[in-house]
C-alpha positions in Angstrom: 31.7 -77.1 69.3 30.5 -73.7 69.7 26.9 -72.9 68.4 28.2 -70.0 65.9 30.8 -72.5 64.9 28.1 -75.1 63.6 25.6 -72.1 62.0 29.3 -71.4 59.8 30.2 -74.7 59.4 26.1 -74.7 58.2 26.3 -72.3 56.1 29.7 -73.7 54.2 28.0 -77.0 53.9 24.9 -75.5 51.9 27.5 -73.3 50.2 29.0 -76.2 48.6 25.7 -78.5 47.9 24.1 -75.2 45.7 27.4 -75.0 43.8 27.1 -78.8 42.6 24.8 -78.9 39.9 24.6 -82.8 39.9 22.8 -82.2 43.8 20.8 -79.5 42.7 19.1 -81.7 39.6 19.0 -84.7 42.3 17.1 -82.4 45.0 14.7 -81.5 41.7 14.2 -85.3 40.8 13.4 -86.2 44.6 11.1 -83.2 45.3 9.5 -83.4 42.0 8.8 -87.4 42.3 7.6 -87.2 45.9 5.5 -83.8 45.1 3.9 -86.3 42.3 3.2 -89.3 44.9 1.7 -86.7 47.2 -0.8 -85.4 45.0 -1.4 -88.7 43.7 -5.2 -88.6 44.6 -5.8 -85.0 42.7 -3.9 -86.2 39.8 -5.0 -89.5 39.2 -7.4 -89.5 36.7 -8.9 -93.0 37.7 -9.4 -95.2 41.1 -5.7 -97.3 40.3 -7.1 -100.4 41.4 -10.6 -100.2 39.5 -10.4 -102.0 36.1 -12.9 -100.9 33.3 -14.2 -104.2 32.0 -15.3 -103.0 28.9 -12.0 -101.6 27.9 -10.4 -103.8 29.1 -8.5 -104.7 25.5 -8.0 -103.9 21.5 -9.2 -106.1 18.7 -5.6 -107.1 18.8 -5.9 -109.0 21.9 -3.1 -106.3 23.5 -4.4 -103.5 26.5 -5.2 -100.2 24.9 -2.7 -97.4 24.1 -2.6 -93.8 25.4 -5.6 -92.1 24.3 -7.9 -89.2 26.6 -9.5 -91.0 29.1 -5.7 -93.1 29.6 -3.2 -90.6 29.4 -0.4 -93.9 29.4 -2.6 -96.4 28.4 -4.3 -99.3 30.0 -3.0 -102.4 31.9 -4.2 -106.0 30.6 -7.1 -105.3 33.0 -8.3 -102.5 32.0 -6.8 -100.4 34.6 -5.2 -96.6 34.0 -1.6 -96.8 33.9 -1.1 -93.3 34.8 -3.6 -93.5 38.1 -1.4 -96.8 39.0 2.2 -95.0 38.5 1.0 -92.6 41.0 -0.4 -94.4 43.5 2.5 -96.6 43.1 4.6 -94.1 43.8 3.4 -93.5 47.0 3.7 -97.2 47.8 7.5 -97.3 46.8 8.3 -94.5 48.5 6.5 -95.2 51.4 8.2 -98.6 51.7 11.2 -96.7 51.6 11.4 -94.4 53.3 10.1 -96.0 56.6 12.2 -98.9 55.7 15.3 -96.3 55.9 13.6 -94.5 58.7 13.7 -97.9 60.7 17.4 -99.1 59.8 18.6 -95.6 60.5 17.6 -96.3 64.3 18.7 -99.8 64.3 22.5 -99.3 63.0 22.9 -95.8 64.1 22.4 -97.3 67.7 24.2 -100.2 67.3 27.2 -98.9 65.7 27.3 -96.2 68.6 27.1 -98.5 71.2 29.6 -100.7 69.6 32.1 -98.0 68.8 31.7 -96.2 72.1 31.6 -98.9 74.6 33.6 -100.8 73.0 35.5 -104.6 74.9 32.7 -106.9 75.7 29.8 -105.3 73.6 31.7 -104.3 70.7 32.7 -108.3 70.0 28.8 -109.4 71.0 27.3 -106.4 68.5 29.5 -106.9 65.6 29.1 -111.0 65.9 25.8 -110.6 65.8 26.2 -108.5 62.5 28.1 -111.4 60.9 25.3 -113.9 62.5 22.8 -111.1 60.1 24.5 -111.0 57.3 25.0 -114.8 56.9 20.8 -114.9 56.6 19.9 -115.4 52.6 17.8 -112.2 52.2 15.2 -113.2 49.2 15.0 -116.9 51.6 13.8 -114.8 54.8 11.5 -111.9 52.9 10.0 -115.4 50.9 9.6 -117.3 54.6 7.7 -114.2 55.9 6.1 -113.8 52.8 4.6 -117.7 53.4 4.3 -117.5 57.2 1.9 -113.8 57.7 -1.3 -114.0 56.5 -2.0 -111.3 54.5 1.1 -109.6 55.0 1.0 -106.0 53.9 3.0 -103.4 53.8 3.8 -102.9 57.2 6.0 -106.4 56.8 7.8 -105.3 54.1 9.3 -102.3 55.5 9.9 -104.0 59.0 11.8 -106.9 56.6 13.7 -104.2 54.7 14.5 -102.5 57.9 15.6 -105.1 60.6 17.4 -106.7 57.4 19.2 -103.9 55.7 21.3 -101.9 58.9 24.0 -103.9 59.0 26.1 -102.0 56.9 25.4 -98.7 58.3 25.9 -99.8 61.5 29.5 -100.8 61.0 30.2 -97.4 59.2 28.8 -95.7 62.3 30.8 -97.7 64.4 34.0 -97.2 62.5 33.3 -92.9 62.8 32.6 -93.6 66.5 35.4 -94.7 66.9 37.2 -91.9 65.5 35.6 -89.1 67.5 35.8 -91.0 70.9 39.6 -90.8 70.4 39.2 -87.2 70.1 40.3 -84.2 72.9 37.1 -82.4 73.4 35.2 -86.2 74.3 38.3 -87.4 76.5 37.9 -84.0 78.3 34.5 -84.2 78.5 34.9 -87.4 80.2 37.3 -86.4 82.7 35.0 -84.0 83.6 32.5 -86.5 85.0 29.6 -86.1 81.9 27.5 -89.3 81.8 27.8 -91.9 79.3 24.5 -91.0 77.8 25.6 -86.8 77.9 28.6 -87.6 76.1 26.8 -90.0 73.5 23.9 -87.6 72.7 26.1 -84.1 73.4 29.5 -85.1 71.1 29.1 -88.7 69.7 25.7 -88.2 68.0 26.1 -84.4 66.5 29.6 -85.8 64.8 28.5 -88.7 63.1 24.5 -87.2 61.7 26.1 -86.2 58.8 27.3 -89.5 57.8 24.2 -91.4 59.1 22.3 -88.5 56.0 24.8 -89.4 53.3 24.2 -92.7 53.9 20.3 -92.8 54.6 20.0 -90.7 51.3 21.6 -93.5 49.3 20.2 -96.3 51.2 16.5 -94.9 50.1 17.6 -95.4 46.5 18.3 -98.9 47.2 15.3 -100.0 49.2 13.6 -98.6 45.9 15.2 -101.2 44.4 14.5 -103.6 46.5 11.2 -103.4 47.0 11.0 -103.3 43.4 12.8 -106.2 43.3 10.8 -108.5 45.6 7.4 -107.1 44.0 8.5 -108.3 40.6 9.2 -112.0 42.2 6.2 -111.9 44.1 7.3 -111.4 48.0 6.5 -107.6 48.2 3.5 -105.8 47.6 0.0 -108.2 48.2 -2.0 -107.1 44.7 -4.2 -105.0 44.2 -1.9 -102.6 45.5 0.1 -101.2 43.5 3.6 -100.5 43.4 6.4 -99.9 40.8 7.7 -103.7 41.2 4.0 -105.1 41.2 3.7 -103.2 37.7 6.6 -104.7 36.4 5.7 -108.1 37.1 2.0 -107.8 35.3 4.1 -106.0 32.3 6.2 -109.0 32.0 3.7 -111.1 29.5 3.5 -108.1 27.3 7.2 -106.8 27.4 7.3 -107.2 23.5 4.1 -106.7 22.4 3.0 -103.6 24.5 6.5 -102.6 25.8 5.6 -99.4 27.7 4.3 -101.3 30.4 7.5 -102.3 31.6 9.0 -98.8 30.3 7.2 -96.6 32.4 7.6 -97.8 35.9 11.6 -98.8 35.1 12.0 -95.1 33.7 10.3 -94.1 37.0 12.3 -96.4 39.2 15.6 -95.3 37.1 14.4 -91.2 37.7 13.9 -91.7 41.4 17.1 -94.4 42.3 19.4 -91.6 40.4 17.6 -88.6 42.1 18.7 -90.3 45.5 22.0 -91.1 44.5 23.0 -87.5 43.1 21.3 -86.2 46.3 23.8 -88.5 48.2 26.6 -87.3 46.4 26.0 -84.0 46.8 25.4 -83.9 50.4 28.5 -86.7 50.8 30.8 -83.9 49.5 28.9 -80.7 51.2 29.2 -82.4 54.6 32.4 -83.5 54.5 35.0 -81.7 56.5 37.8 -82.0 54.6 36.0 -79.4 51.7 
């Protein structure tokens, strides 16, 4: 493909994504969430971590409501809600996206491999897939949970990332598939072009775009997922925080002070469906069939 070809193809594609209106507000959700975890130190109007011990709470035995110094109130510790939204923002996000980042590479190589080569290493790849897939995912994060000491972060996103590729990886694969059979590959074969020229020159460039659609999505759910696990206890270590780890400290007070639990789920909800509208969009601007 010629390189005028892909700068019109280009242009078409962004054509299409400005003329959806559900991408657009999705691109304004994402960049407006991940502008906020950004600036999360500047904004923050208290260390999220640091709990004020003599406000810690009212006369009614419940943490204190919104007022100046909390913008969203207090946790049961006396901590700012709004500090800890922020700086769990980051965390979520952070998770997330390297947790995307690192599945991306994982499946994306396997499925090429597997579609490409095909015989011998397509049945080895894809039965270890099914080998994967058998593992009980909340078993393994709550084994590796038990067996690090200390585990941080960094453990959750390898989890996420070594566990969650399997599916893209068999979508990748599937595409693969699909281009190999196609003219300007076999000809570029005949032509003597390495394994590795024709992988990285043809193979890669034609399945990107569904290895962005995908990704885009996948970030949304390892949001959730992370979320997930933090509320049970296997994700973040506290005191960090994260939108999961807030949930779970809202859960004795969901009735009594019920915007603890409202503000991170309204902030997991903006994000997951930011991400997904995103996804759509670029699904259909990308496709080549539009």
């Amino acid at each position: 493909m010629s390189t005028s070809s892909q700068a019109t193809n280009s242009s078409r594609a962004w054509l299409r994504f400005k003329r959806n209106r559900g991408a657009l507000v999705g691109l304004v959700l994402v960049c407006v969430v991940a502008l906020l975890a950004l600036l999360a130190p500047a904004l923050a109007p208290h260390p999220p971590d640091v709990p004020y011990k003599s406000r810690t709470l009212t006369s009614r035995g419940v943490p204190i409501g919104p007022e100046r110094a909390f913008p969203l109130g207090a946790d049961s510790l006396g901590r700012c809600e709004l500090s800890r939204l922020l700086y769990g923002g980051r965390v979520s996000l952070a998770v997330a996206l390297a947790s995307t980042l690192l599945l991306a590479i994982v499946g994306t190589g396997i499925g090429i491999a597997s579609g490409y080569f095909g015989g011998l290493t397509d049945t080895v790849l894809m039965r270890g897939v099914d080998v994967l897939l058998s593992f009980p995912f909340l078993l393994v994060c709550m084994a590796i949970n038990k067996t690090v000491a200390r585990p941080g972060i960094w453990v959750l996103f390898l989890v996420l990332g070594f566990l969650s590729w399997t599916g893209l990886a068999r979508q990748v694969r599937a595409r693969t598939m699909q281009v190999r059979s196609l003219e300007f590959v076999t000809a570029a074969r005949a032509l003597g072009a390495t394994h590795s020229r024709v992988i990285f020159r043809h193979i890669l460039p034609n399945v990107a775009s569904l290895v962005i659609v995908l990704c885009t999505t996948l970030v949304a759910e390892m949001i959730i997922v992370e979320s997930v696990l933090s509320y049970l206890g296997v994700g973040v270590v506290p005191p960090t925080s994260s939108w999961g780890s807030m949930l779970q400290e809202s859960d004795p007070y969901m009735r009594s002070v019920p915007r603890l639990l409202a503000i991170p789920a309204m902030a997991i909800t903006v994000t997951v469906v930011g991400f997904n509208l995103l996804g759509e969009g670029l699904r259909d601007a990308l496709d080549p069939k539009s």
